[in-house]
mmJSON file of the N, C-alpha and C atoms, coordinates in Angstrom:
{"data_MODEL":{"atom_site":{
"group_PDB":["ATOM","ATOM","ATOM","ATOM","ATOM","ATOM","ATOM","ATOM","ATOM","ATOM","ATOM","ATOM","ATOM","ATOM","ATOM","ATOM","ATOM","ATOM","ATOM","ATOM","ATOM","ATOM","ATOM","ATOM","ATOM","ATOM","ATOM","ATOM","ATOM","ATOM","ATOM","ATOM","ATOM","ATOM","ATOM","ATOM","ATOM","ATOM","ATOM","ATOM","ATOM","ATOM","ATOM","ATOM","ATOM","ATOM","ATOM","ATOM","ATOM","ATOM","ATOM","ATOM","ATOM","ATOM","ATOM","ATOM","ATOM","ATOM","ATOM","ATOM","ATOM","ATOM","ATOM","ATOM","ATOM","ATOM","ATOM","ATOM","ATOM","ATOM","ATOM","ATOM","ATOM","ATOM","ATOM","ATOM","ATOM","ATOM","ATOM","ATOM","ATOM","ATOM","ATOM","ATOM","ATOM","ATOM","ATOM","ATOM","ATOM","ATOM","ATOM","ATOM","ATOM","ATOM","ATOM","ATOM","ATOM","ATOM","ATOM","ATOM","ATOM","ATOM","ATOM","ATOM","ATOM","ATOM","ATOM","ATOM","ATOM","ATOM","ATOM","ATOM","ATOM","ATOM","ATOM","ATOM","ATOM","ATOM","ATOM","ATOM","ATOM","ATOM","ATOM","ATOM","ATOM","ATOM","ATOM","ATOM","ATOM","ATOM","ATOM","ATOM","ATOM","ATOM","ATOM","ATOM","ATOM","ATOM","ATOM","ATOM","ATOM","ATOM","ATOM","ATOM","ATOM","ATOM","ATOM","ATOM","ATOM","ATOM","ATOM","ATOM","ATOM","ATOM","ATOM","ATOM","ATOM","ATOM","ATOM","ATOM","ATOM","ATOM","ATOM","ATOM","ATOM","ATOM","ATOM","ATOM","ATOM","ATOM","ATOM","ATOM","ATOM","ATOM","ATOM","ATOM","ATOM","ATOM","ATOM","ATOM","ATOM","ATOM","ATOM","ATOM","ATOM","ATOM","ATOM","ATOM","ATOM","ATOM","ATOM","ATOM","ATOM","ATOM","ATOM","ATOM","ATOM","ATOM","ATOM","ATOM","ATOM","ATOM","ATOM","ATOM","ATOM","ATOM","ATOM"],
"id":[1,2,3,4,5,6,7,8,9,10,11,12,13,14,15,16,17,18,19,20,21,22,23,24,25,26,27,28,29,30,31,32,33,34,35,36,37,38,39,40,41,42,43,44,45,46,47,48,49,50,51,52,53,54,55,56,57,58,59,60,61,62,63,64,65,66,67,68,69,70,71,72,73,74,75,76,77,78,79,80,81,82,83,84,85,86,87,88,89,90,91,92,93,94,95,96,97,98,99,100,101,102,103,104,105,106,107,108,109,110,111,112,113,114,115,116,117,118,119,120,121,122,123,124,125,126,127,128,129,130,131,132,133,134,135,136,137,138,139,140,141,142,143,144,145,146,147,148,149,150,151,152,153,154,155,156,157,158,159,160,161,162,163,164,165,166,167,168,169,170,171,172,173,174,175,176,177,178,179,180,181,182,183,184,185,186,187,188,189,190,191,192,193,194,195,196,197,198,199,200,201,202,203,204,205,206,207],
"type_symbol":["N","C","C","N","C","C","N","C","C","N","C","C","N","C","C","N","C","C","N","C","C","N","C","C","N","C","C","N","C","C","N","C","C","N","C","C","N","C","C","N","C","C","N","C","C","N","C","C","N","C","C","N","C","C","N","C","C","N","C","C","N","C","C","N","C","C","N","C","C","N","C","C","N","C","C","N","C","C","N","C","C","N","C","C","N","C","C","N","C","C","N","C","C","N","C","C","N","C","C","N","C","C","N","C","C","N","C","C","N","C","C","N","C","C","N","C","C","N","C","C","N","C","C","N","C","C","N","C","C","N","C","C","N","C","C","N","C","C","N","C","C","N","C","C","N","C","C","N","C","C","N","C","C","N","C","C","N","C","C","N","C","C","N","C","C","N","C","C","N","C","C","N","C","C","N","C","C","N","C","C","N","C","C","N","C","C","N","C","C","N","C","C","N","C","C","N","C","C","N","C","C","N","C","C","N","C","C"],
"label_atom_id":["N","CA","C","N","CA","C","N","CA","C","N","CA","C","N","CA","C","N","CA","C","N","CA","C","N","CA","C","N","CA","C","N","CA","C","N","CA","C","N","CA","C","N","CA","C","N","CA","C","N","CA","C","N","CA","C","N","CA","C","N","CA","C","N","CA","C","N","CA","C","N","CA","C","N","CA","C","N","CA","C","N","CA","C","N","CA","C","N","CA","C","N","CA","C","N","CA","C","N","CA","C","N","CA","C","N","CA","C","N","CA","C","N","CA","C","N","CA","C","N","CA","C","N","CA","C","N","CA","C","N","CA","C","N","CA","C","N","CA","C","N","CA","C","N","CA","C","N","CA","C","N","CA","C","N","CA","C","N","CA","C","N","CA","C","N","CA","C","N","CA","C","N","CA","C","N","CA","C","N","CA","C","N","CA","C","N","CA","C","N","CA","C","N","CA","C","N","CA","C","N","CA","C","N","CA","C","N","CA","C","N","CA","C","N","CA","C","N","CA","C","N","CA","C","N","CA","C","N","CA","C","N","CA","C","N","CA","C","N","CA","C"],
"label_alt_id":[null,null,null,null,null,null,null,null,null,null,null,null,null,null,null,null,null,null,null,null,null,null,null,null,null,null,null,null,null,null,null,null,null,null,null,null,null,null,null,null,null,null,null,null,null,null,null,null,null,null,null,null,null,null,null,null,null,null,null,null,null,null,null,null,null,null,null,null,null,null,null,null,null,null,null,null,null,null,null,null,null,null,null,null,null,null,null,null,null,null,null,null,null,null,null,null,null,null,null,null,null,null,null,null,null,null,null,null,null,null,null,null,null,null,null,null,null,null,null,null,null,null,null,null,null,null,null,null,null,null,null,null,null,null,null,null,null,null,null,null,null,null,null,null,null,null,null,null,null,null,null,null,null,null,null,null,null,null,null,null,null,null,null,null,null,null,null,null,null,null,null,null,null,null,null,null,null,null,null,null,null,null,null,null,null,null,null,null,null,null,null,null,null,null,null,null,null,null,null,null,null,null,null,null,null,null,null],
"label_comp_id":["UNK","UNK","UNK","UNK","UNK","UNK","UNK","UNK","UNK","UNK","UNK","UNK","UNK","UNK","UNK","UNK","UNK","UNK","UNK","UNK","UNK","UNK","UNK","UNK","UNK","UNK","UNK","UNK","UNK","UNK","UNK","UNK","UNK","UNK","UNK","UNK","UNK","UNK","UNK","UNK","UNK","UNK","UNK","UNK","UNK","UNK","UNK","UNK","UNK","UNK","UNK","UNK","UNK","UNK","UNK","UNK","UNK","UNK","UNK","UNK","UNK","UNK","UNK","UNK","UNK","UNK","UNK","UNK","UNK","UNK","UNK","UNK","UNK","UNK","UNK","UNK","UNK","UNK","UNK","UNK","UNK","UNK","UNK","UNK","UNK","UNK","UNK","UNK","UNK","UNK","UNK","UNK","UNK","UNK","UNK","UNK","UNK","UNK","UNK","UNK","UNK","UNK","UNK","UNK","UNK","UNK","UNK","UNK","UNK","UNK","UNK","UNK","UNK","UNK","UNK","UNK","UNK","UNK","UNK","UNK","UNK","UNK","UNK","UNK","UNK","UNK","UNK","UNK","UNK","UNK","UNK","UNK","UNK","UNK","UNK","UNK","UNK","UNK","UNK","UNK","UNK","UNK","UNK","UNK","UNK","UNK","UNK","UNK","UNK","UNK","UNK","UNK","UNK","UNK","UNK","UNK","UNK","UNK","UNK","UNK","UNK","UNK","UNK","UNK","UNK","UNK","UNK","UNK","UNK","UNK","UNK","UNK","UNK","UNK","UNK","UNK","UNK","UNK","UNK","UNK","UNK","UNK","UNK","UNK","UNK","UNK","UNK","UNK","UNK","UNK","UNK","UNK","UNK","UNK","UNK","UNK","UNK","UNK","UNK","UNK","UNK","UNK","UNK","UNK","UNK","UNK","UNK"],
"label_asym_id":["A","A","A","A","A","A","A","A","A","A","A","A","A","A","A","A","A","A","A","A","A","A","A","A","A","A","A","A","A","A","A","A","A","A","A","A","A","A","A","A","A","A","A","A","A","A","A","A","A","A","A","A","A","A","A","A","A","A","A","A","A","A","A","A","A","A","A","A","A","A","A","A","A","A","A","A","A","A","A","A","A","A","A","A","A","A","A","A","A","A","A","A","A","A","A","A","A","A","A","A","A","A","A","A","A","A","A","A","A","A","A","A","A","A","A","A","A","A","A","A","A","A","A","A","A","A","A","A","A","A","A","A","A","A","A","A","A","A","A","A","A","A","A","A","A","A","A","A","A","A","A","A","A","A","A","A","A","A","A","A","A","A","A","A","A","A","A","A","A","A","A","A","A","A","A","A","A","A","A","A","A","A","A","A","A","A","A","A","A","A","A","A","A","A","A","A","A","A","A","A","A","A","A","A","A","A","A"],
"label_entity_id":["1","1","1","1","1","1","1","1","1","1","1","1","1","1","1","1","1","1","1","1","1","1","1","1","1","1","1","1","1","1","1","1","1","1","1","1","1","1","1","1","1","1","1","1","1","1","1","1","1","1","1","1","1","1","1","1","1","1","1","1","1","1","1","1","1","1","1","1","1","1","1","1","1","1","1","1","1","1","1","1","1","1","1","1","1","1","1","1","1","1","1","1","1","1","1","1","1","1","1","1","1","1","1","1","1","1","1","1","1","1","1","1","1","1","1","1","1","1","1","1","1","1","1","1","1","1","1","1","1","1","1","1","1","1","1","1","1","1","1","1","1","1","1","1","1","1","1","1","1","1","1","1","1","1","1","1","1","1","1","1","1","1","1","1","1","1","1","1","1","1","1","1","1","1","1","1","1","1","1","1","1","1","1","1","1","1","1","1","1","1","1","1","1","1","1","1","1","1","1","1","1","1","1","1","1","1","1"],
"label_seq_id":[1,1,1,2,2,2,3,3,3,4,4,4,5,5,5,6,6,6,7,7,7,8,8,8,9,9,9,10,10,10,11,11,11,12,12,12,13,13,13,14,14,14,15,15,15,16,16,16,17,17,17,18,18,18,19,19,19,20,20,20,21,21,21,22,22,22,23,23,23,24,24,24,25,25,25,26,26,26,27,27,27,28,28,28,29,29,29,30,30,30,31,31,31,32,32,32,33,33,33,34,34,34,35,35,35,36,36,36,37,37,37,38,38,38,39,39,39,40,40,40,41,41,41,42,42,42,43,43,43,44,44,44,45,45,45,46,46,46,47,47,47,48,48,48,49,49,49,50,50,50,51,51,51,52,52,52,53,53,53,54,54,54,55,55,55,56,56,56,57,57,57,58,58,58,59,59,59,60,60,60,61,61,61,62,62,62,63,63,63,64,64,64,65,65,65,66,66,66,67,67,67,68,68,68,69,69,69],
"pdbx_PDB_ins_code":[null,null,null,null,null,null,null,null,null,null,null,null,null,null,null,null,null,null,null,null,null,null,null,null,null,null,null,null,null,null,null,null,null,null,null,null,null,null,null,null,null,null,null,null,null,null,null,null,null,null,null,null,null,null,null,null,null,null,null,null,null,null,null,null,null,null,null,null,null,null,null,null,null,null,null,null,null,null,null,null,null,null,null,null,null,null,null,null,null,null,null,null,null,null,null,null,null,null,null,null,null,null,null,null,null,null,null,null,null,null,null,null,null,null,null,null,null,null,null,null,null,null,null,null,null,null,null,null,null,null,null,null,null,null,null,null,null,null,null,null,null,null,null,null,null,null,null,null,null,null,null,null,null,null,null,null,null,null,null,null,null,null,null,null,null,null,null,null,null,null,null,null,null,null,null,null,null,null,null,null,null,null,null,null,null,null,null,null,null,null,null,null,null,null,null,null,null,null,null,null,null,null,null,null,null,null,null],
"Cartn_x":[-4.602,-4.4,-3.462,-3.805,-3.195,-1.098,-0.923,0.252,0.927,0.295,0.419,0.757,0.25,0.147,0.999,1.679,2.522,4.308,4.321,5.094,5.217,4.474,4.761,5.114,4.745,4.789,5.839,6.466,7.87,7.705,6.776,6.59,6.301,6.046,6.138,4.816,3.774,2.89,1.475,1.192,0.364,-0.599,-0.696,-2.008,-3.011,-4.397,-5.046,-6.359,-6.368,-6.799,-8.222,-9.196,-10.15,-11.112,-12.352,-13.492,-12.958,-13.786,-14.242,-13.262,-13.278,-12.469,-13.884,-14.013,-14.35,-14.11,-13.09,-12.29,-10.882,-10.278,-8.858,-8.127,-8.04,-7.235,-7.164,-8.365,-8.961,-7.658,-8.028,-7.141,-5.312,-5.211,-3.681,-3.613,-4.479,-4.132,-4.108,-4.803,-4.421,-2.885,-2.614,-1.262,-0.385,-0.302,0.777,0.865,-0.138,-0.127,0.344,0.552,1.375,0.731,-0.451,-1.541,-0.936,-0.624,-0.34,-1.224,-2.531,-3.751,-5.11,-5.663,-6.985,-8.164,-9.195,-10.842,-11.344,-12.625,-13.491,-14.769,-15.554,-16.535,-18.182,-18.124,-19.353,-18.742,-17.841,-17.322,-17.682,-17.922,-18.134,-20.134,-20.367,-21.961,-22.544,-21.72,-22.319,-22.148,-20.752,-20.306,-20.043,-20.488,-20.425,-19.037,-18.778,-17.808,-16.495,-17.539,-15.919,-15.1,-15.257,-14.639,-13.142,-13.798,-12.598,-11.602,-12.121,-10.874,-10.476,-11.126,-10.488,-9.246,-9.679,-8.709,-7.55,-7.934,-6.851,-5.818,-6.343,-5.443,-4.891,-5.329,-4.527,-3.805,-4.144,-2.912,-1.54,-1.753,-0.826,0.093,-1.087,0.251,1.148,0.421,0.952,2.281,2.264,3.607,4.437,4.127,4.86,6.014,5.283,5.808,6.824,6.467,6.831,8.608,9.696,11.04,10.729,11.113,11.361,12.455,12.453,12.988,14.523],
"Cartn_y":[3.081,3.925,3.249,2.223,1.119,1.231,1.095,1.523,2.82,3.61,4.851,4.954,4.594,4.706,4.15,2.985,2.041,2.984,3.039,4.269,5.073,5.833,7.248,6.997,5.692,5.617,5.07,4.383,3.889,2.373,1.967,1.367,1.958,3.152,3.782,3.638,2.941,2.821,1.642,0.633,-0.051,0.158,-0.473,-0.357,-1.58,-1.066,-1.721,-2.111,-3.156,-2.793,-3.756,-2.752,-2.729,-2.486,-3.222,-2.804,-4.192,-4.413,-5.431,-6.966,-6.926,-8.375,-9.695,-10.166,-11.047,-12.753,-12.722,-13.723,-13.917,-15.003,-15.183,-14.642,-14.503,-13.87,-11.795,-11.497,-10.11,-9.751,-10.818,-10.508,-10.385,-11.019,-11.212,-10.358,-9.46,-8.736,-6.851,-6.858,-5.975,-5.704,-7.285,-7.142,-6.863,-7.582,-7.331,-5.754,-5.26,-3.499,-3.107,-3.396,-3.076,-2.945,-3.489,-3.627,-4.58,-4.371,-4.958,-6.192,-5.463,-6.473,-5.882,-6.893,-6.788,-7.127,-6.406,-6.745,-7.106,-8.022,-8.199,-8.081,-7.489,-7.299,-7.188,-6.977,-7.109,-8.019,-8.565,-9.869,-11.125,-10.937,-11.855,-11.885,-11.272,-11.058,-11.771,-11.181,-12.085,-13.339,-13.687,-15.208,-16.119,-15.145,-16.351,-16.689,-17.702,-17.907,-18.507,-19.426,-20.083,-18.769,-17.486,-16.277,-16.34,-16.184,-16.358,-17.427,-18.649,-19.48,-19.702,-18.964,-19.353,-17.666,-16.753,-15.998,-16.158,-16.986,-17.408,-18.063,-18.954,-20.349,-19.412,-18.322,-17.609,-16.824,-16.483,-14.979,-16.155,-16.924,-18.171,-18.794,-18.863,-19.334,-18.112,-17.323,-16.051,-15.514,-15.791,-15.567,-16.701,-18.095,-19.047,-18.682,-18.14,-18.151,-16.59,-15.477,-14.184,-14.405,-13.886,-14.229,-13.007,-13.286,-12.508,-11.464,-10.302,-9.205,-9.651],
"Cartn_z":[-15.482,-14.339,-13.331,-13.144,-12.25,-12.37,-13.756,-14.308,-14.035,-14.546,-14.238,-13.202,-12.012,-10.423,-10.05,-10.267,-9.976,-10.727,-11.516,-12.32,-11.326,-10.98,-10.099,-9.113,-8.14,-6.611,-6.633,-7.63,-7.274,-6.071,-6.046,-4.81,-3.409,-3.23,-2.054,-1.206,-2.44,-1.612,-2.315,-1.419,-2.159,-2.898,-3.937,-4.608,-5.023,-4.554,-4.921,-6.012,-6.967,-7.956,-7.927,-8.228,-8.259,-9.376,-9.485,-10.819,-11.838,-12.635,-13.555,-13.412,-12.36,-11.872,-11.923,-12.808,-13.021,-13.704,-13.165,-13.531,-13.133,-12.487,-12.025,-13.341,-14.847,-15.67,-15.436,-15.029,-14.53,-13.411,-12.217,-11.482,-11.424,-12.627,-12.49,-13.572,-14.543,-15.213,-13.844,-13.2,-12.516,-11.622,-11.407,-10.648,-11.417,-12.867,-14.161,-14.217,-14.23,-14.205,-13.176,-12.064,-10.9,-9.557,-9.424,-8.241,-7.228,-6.368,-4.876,-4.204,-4.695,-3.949,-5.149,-4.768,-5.846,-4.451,-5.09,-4.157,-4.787,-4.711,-5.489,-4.831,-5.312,-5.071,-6.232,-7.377,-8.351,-8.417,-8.567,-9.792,-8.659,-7.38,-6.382,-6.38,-6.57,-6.727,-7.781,-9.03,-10.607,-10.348,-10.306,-10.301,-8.945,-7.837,-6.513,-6.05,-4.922,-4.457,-5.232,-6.4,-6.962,-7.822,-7.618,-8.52,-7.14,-6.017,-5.368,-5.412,-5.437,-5.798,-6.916,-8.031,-9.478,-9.433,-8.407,-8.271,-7.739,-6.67,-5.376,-6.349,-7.732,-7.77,-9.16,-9.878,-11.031,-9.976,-9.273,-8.536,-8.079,-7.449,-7.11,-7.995,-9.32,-10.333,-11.102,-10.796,-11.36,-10.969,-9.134,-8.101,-8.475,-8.724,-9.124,-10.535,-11.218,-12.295,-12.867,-11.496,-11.946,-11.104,-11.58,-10.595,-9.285,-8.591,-7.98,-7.964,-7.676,-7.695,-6.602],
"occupancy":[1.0,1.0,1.0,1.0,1.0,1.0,1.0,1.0,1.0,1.0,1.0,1.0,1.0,1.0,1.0,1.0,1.0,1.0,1.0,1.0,1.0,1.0,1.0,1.0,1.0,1.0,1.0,1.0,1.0,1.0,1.0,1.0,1.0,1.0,1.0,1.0,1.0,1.0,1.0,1.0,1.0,1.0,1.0,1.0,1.0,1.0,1.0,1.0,1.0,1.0,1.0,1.0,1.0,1.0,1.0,1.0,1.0,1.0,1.0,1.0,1.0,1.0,1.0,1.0,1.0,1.0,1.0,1.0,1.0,1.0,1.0,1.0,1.0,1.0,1.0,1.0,1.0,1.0,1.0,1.0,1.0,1.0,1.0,1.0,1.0,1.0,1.0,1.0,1.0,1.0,1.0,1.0,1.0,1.0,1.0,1.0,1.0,1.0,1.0,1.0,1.0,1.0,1.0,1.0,1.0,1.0,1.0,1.0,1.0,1.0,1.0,1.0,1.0,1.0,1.0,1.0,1.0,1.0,1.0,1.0,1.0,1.0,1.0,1.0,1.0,1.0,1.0,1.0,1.0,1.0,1.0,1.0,1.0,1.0,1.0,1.0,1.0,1.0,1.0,1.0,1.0,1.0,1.0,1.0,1.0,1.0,1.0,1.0,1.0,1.0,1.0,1.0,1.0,1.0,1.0,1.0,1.0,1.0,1.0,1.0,1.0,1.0,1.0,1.0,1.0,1.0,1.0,1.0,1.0,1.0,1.0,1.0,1.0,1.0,1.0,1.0,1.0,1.0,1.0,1.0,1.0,1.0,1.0,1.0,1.0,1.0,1.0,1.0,1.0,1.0,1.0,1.0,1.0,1.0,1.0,1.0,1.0,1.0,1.0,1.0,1.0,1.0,1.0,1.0,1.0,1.0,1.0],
"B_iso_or_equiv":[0.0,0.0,0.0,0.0,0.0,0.0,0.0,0.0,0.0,0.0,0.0,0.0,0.0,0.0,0.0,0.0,0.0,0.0,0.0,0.0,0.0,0.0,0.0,0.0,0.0,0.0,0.0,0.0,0.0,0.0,0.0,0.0,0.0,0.0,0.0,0.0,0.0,0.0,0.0,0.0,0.0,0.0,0.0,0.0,0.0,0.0,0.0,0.0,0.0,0.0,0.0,0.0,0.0,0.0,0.0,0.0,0.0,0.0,0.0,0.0,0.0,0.0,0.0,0.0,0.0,0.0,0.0,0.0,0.0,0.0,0.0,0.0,0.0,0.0,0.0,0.0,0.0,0.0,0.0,0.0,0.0,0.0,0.0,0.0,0.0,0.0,0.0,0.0,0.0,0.0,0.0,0.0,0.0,0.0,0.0,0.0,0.0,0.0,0.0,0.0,0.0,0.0,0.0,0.0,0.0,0.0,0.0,0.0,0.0,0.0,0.0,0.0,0.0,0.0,0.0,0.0,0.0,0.0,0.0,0.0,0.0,0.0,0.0,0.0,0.0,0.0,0.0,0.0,0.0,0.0,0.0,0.0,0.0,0.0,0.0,0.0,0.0,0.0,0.0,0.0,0.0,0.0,0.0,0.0,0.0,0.0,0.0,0.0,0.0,0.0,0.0,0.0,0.0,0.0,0.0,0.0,0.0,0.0,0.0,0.0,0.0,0.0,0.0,0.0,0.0,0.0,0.0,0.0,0.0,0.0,0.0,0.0,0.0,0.0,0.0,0.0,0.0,0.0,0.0,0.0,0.0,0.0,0.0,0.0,0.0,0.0,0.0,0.0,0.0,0.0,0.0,0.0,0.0,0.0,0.0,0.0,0.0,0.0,0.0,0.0,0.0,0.0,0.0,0.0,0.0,0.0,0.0],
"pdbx_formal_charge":[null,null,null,null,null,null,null,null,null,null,null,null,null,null,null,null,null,null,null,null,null,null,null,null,null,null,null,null,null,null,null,null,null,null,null,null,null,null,null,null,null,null,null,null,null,null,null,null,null,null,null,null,null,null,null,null,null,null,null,null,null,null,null,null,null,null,null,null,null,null,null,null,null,null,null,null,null,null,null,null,null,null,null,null,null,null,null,null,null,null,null,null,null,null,null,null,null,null,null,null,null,null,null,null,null,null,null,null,null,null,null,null,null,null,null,null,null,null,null,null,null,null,null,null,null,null,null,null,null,null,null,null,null,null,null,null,null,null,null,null,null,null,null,null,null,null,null,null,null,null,null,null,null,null,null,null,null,null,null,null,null,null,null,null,null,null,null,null,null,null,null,null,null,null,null,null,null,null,null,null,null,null,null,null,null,null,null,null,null,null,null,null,null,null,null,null,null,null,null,null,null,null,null,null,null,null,null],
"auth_seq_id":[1,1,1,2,2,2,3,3,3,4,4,4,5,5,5,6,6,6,7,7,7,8,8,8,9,9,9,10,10,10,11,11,11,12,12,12,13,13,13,14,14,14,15,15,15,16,16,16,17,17,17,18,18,18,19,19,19,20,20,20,21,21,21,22,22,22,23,23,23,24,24,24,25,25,25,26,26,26,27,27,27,28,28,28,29,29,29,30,30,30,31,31,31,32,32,32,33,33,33,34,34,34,35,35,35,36,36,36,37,37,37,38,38,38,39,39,39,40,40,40,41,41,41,42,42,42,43,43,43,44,44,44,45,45,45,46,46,46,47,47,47,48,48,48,49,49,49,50,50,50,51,51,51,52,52,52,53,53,53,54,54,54,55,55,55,56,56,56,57,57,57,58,58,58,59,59,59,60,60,60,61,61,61,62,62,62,63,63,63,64,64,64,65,65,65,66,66,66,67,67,67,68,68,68,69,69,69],
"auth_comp_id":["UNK","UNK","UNK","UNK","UNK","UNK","UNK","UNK","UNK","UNK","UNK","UNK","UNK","UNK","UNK","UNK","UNK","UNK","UNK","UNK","UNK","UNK","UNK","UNK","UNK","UNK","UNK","UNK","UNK","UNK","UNK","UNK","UNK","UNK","UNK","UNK","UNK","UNK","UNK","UNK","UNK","UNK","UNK","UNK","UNK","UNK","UNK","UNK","UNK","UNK","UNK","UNK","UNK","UNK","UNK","UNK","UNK","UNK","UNK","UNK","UNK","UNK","UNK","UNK","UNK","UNK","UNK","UNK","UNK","UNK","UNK","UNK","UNK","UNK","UNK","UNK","UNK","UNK","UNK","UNK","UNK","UNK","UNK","UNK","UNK","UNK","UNK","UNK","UNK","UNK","UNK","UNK","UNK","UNK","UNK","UNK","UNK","UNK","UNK","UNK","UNK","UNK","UNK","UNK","UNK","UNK","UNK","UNK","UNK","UNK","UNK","UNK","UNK","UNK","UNK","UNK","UNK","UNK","UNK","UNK","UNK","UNK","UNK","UNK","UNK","UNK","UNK","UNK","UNK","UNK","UNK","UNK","UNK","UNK","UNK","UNK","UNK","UNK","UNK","UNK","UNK","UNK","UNK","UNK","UNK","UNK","UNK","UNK","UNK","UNK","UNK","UNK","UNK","UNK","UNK","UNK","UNK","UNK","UNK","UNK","UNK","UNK","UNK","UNK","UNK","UNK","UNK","UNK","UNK","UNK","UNK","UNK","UNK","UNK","UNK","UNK","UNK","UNK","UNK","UNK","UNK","UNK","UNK","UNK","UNK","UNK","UNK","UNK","UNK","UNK","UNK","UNK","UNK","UNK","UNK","UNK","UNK","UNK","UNK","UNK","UNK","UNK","UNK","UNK","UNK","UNK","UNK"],
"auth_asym_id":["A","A","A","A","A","A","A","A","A","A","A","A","A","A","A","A","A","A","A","A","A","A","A","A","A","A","A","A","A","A","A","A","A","A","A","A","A","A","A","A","A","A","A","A","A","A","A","A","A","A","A","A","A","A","A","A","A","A","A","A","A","A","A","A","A","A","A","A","A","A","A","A","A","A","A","A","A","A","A","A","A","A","A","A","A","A","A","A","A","A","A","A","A","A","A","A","A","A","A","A","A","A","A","A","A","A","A","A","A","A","A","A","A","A","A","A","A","A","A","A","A","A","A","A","A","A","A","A","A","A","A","A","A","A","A","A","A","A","A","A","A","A","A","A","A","A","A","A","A","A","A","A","A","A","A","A","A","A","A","A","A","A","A","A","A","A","A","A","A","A","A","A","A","A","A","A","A","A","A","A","A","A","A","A","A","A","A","A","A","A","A","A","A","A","A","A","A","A","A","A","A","A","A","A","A","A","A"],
"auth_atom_id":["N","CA","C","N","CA","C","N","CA","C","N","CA","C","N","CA","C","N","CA","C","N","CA","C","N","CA","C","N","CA","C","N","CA","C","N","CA","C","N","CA","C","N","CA","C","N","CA","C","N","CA","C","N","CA","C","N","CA","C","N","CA","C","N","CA","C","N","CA","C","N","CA","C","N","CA","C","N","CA","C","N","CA","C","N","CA","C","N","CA","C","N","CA","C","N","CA","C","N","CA","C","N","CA","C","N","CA","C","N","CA","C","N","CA","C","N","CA","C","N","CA","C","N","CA","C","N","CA","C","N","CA","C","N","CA","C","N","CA","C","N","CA","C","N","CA","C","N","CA","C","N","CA","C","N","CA","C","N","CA","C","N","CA","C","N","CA","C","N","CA","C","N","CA","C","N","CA","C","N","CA","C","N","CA","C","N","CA","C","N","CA","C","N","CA","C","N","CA","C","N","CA","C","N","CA","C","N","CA","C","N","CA","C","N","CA","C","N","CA","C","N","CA","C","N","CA","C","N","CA","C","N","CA","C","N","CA","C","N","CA","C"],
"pdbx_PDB_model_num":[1,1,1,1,1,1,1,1,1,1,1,1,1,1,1,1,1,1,1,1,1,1,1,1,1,1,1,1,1,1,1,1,1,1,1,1,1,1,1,1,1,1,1,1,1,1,1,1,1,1,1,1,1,1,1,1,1,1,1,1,1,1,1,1,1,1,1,1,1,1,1,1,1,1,1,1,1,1,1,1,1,1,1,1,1,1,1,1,1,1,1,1,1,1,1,1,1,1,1,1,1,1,1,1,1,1,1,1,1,1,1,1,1,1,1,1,1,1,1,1,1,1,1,1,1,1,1,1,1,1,1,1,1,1,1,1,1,1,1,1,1,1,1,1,1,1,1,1,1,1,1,1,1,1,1,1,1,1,1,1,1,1,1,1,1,1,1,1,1,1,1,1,1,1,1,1,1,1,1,1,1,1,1,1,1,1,1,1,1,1,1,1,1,1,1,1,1,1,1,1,1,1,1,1,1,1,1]
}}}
């Protein structure tokens, strides 16, 4: 869906991707689909705080490594 959405909006408008983010690979698979920003929220409940920094430090290498436009 995320794709899809990203496809249609052309960029015109952020998106944010949400649901089964449980893991910093979760999260950088939503941005690869074209998600702007990710939440977490169950995936912060199951697995606790280190879900955020194992997100923080995949979304990070993720910008490191994507060229910029």
């Amino acid at each position: 869906m995320i794709r899809k959405l990203a496809r249609e909006l052309d960029g015109s408008l952020p998106i944010i991707g949400v649901g089964g983010i449980l893991s910093g690979a979760d999260a950088v698979e939503k941005l690869q689909a074209g998600a702007t920003l990710v939440q977490l929220y169950s995936g912060l409940i199951y697995r606790g705080p280190e879900l955020v920094a194992e997100c923080a430090s995949a979304v990070a290498n993720y910008h490191k490594q994507t060229p910029k436009p």
